[in-house]
LORO-145973 format. One record per residue: residue number from 1; residue in one letter; chain; z, x, y of N, C-alpha, C in turn. Coordinates in steps of 0.001 Angstrom, whole numbers. Each point is the difference from the previous one (the first is absolute). Layout:
N
PT  seq  type  mol      n.z      n.x      n.y     ca.z     ca.x     ca.y      c.z      c.x      c.y
PT  NUM     A    A        Z        X        Y        Z        X        Y        Z        X        Y
...
% end
This chain:
202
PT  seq  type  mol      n.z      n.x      n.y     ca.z     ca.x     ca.y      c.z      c.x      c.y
PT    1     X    A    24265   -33579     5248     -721    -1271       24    -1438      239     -436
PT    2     X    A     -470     -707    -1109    -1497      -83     -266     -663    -1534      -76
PT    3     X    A     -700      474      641     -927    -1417      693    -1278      111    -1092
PT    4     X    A     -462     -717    -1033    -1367     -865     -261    -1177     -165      922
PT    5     X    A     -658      854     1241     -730     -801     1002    -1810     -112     -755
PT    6     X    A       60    -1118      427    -1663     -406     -231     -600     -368     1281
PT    7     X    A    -1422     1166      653     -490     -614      962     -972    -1170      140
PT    8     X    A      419     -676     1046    -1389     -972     -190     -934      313      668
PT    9     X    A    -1121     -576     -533    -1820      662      605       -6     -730     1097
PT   10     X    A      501    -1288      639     -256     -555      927      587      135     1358
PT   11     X    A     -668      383     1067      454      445     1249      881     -952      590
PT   12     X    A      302    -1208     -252     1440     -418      668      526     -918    -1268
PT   13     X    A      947     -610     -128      572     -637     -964      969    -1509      727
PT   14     X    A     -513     -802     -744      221    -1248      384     1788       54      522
PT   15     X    A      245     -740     1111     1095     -216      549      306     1343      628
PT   16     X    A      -90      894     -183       12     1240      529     -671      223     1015
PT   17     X    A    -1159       13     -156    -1244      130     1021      273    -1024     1524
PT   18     X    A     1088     -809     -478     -227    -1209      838     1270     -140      799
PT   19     X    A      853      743     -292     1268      558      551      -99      571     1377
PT   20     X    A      447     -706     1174      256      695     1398     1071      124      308
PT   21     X    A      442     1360      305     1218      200      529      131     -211     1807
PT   22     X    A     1533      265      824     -449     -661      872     -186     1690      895
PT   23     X    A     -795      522      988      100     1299      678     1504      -67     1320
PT   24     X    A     -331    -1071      -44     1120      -96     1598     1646      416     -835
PT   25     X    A      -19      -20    -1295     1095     -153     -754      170     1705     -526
PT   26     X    A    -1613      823      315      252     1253     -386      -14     -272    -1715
PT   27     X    A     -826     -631     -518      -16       31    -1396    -1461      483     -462
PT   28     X    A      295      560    -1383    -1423      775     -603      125     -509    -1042
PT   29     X    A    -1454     -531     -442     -553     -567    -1365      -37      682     -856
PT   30     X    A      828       52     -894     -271      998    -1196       29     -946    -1265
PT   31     X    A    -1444      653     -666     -502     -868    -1168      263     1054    -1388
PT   32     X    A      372     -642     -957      554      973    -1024    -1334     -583    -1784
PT   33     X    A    -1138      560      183     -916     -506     -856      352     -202    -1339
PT   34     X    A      857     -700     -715      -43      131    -1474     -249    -1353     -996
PT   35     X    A     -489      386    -1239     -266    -1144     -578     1259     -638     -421
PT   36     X    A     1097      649     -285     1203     -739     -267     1140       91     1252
PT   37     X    A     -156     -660     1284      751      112     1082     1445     -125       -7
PT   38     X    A      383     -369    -1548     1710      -55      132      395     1453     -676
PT   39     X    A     -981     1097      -70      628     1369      -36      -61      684     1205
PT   40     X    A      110     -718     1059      265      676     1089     1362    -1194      148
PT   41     X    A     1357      194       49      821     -519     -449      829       81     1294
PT   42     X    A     1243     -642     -116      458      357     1198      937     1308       87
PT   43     X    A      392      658    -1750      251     1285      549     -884     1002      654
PT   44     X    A    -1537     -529     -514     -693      692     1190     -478       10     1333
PT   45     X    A      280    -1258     -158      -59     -137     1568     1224      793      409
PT   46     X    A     1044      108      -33     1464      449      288     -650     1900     -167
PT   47     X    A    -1292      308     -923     -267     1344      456     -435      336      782
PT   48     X    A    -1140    -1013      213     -564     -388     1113      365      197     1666
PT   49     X    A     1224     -934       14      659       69     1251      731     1449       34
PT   50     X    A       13      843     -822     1003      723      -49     -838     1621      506
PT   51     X    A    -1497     -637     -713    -1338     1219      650        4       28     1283
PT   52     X    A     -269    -1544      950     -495     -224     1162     1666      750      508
PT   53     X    A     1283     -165     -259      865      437      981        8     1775      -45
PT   54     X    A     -529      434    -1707      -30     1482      439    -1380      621      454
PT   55     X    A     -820    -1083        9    -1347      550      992      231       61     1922
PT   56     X    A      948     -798      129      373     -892     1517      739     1553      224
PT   57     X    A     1296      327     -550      676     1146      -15     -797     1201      -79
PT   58     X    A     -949      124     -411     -796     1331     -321     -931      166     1328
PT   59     X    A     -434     -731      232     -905     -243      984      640      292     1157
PT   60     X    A      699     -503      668     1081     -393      683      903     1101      292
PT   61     X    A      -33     1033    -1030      937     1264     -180     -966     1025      774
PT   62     X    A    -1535     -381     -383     -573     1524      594    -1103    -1267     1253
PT   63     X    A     -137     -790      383     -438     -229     1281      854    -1101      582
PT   64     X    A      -67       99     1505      662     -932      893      -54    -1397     -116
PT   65     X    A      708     -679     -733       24    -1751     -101      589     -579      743
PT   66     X    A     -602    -1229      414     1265    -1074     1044       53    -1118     -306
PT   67     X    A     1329     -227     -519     1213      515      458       29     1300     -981
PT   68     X    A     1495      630      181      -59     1425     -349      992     -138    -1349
PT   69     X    A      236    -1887     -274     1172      -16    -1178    -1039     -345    -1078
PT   70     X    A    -1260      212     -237     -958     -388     -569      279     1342    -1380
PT   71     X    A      -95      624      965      497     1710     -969     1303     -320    -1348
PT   72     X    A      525    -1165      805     1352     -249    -1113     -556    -1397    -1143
PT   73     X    A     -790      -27     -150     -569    -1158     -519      218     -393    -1497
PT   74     X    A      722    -1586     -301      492       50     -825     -321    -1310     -841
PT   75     X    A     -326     -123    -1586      -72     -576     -705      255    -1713      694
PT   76     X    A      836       21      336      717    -1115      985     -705     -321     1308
PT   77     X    A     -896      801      350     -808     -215      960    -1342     -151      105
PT   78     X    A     -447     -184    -1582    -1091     -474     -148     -257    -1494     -531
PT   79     X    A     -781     -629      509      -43    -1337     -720    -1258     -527     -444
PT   80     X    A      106     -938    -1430    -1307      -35      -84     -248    -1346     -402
PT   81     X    A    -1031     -797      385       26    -1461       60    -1539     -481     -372
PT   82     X    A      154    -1127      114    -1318    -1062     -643    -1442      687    -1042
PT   83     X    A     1336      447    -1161     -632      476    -1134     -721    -1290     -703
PT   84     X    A    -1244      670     -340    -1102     -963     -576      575      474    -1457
PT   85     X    A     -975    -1113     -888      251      163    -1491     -910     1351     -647
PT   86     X    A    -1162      191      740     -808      917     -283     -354     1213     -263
PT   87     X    A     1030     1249     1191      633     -131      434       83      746     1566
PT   88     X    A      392     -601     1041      -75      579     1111     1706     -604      740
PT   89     X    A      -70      709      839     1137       37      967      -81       14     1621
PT   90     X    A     1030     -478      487     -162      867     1610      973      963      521
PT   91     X    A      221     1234      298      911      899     -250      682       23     1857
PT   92     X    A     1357      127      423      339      617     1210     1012      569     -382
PT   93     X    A      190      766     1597     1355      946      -14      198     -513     1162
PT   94     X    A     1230       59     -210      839      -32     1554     -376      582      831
PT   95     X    A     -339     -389     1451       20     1075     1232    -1366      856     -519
PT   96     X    A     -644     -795    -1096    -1250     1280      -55    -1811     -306      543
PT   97     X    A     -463      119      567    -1253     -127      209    -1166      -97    -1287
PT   98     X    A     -997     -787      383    -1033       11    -1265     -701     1301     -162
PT   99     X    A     -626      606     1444     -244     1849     -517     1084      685     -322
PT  100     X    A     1381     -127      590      672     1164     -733      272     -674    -1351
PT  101     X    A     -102    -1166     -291      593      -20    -1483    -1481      508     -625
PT  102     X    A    -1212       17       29     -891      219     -665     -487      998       40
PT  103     X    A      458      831      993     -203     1685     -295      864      970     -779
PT  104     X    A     1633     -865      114      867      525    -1033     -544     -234    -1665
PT  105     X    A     -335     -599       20     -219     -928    -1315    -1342     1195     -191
PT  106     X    A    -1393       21      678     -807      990      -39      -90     1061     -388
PT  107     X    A     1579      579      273       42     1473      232      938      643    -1135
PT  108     X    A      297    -1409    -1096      817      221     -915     -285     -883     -957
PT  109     X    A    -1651     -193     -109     -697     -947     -530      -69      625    -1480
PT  110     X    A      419     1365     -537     -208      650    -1645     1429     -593     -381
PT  111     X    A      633       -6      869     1621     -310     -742      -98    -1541      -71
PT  112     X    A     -441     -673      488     -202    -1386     -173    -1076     -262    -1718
PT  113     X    A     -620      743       28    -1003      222     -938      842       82    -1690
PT  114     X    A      442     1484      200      729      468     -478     1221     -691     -587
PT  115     X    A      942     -501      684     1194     -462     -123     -152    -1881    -1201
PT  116     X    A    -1397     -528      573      -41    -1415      101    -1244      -61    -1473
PT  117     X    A     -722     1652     -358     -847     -201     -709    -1602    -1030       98
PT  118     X    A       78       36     1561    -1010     -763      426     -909      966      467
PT  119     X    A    -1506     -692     -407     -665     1394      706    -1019    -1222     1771
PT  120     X    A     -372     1414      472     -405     -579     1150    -1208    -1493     -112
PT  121     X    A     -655     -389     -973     -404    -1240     -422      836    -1012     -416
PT  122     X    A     1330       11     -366      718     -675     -320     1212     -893      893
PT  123     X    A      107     1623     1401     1105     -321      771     -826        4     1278
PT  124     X    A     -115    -1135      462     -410     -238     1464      847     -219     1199
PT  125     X    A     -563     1017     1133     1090     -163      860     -999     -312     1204
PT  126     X    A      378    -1517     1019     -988     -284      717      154     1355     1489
PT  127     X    A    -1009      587      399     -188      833      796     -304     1441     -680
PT  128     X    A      343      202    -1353      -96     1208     -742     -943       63     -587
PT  129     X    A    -1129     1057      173    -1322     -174    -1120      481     1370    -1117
PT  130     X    A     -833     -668    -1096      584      684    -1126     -722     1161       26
PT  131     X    A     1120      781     -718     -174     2126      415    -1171      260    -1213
PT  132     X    A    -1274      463      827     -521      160     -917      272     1320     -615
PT  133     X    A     -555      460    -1543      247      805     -269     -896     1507       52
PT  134     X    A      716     1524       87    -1306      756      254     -939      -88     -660
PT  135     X    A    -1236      866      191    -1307      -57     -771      211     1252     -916
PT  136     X    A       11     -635    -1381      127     1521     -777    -1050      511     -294
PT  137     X    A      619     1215     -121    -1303     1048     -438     -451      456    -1034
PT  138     X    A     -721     -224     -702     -123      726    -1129     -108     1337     -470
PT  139     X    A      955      183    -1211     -225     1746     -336    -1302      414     -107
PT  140     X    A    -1281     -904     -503     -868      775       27    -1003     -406      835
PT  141     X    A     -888      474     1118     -753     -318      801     -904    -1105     -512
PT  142     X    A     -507     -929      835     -780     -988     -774    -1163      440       89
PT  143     X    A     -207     1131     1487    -1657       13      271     -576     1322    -1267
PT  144     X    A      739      392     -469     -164     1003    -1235    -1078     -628    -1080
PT  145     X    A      647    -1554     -101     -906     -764     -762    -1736      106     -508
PT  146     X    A     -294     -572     1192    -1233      125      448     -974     1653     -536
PT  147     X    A     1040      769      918     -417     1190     -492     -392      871    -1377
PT  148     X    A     1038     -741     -232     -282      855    -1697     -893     -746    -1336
PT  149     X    A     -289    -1364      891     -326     -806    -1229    -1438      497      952
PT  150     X    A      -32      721      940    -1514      -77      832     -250     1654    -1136
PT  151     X    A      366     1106      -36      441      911     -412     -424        4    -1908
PT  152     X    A      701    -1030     -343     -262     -413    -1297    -1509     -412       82
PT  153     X    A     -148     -746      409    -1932     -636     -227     -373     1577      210
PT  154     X    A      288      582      841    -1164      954      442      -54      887    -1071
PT  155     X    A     1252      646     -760       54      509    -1389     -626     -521    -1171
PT  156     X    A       54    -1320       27     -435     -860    -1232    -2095      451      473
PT  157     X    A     -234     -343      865    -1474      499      615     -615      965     -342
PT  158     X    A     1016      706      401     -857     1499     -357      152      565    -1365
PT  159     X    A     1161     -886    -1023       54      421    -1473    -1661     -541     -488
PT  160     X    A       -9    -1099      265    -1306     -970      -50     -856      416       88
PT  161     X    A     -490      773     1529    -1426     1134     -647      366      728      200
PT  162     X    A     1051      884     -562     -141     1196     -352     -485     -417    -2170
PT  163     X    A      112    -1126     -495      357       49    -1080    -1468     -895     -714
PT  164     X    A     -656    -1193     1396    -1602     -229      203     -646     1567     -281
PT  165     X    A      159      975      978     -847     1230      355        3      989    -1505
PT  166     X    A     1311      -87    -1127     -409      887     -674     -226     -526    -1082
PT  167     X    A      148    -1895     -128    -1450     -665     -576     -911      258     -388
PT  168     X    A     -263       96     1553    -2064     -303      267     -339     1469     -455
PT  169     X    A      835     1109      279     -802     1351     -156      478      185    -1526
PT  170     X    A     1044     -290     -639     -410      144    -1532     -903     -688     -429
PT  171     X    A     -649    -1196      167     -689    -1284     -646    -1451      696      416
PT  172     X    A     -347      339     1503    -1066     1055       10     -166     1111     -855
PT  173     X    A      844      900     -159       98      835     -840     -774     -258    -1031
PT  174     X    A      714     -599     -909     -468     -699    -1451     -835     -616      299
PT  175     X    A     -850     -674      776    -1488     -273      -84     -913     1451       45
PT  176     X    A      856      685     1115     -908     1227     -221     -286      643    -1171
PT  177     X    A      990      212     -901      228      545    -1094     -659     -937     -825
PT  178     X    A     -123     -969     -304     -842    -1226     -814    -1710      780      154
PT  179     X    A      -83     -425     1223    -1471       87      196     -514     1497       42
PT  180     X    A      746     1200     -239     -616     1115     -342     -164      284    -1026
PT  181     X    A      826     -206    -1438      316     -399     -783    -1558     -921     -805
PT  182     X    A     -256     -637       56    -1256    -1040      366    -1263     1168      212
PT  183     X    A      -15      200      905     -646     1168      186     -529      965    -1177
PT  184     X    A     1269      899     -310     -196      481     -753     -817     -239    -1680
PT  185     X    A      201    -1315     -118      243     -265    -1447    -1991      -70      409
PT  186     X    A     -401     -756      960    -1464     -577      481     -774     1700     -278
PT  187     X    A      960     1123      166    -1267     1082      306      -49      447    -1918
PT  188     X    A     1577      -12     -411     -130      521    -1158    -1069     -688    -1248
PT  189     X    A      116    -1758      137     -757     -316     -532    -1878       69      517
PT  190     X    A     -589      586     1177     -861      430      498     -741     1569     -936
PT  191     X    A     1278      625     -236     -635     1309     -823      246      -94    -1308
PT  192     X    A      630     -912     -754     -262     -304    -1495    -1400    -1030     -632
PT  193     X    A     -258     -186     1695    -1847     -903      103     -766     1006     -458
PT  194     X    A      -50     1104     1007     -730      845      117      -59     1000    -1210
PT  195     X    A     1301      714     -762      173      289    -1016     -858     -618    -1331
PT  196     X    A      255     -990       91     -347     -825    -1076    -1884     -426      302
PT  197     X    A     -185      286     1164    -1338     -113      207     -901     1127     -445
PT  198     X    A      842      960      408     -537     1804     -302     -109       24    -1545
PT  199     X    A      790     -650     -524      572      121    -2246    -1422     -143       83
PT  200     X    A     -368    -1699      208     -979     -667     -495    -1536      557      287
PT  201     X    A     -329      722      826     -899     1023      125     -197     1116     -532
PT  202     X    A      931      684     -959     -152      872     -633      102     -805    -1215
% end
């Protein structure tokens, strides 16, 4: 079976939302969120009933239920009534209580998932809050981040003056070298004065 599901953004859905089942009757509201509510069909409902009797049985198999024929629980012993158009339901079992039916249902809440292609936003079960999921981890640390881009500046910094510093001392340099240079030329033309002063006297 493959289901089409589209969730809706809105936290209850008309006629649905507005659906009371009765408790004295041992019934649970279960709301089924989709934008096209006739693909939840009645063969699925028929999977439906067929989850809740092997959740009732499962449950039932490994803790103490009462009555103790709850353990035998069968397609035939689930019923499900005053389905809205939207779509919601009210679900019972025979002889079954509203906590034990909603802890069976709880405790076999991936196979409901699983089986129906509904995910926990889609399939509401009144008394069941939806499983959240773990917190993943990432392969690579996040606080690493910080670090290396802190790591990086500090490299980029010190390329910076190290690369200012041998600037300024070449650019000194070559002034030095300019202005001795300068120098020189001031003394040489000083003794071709004097030369030429000495000619003119003899």
């Amino acid at each position: 079976m493959k289901m089409k599901i589209f969730l809706i953004l809105s936290l209850f859905i008309a006629g649905g939302s507005s659906l009371t089942c009765d408790p004295a009757s041992n019934e649970v509201k279960v709301t089924v969120k989709l934008a096209d509510p006739s693909e939840f069909d009645d063969y699925d409902q028929y999977l439906f009933k067929g989850l809740v009797a092997y959740s009732l049985q499962k449950y039932c198999g490994t803790t103490t239920c009462s009555p103790s024929s709850l353990e035998e629980t069968d397609t035939v012993n689930v019923h499900i009534s005053n389905k809205t158009d939207r779509f919601a339901m009210c679900v019972a079992v025979d002889d079954c209580s509203i906590d034990t039916l909603t802890k069976a249902i709880k405790q076999s809440k991936p196979q409901f998932n699983g089986a129906l292609e509904l995910s926990d936003t889609v399939l509401l079960v009144d008394g069941i809050l939806p499983t959240l999921k773990p917190q993943t981890i990432p392969d690579f640390p996040t606080w690493l981040i910080p670090f290396i881009v802190f790591i990086c500046l500090t490299v980029i910094a010190a390329i910076a003056i190290i690369a200012y510093t041998v600037h300024q001392t070449k650019k000194r340099k070559k002034r030095m070298l300019s202005s001795s240079s300068g120098d020189d030329d001031d003394e040489g033309s000083d003794h071709i004065y004097e030369n030429s002063g000495a000619a003119t006297q003899l």
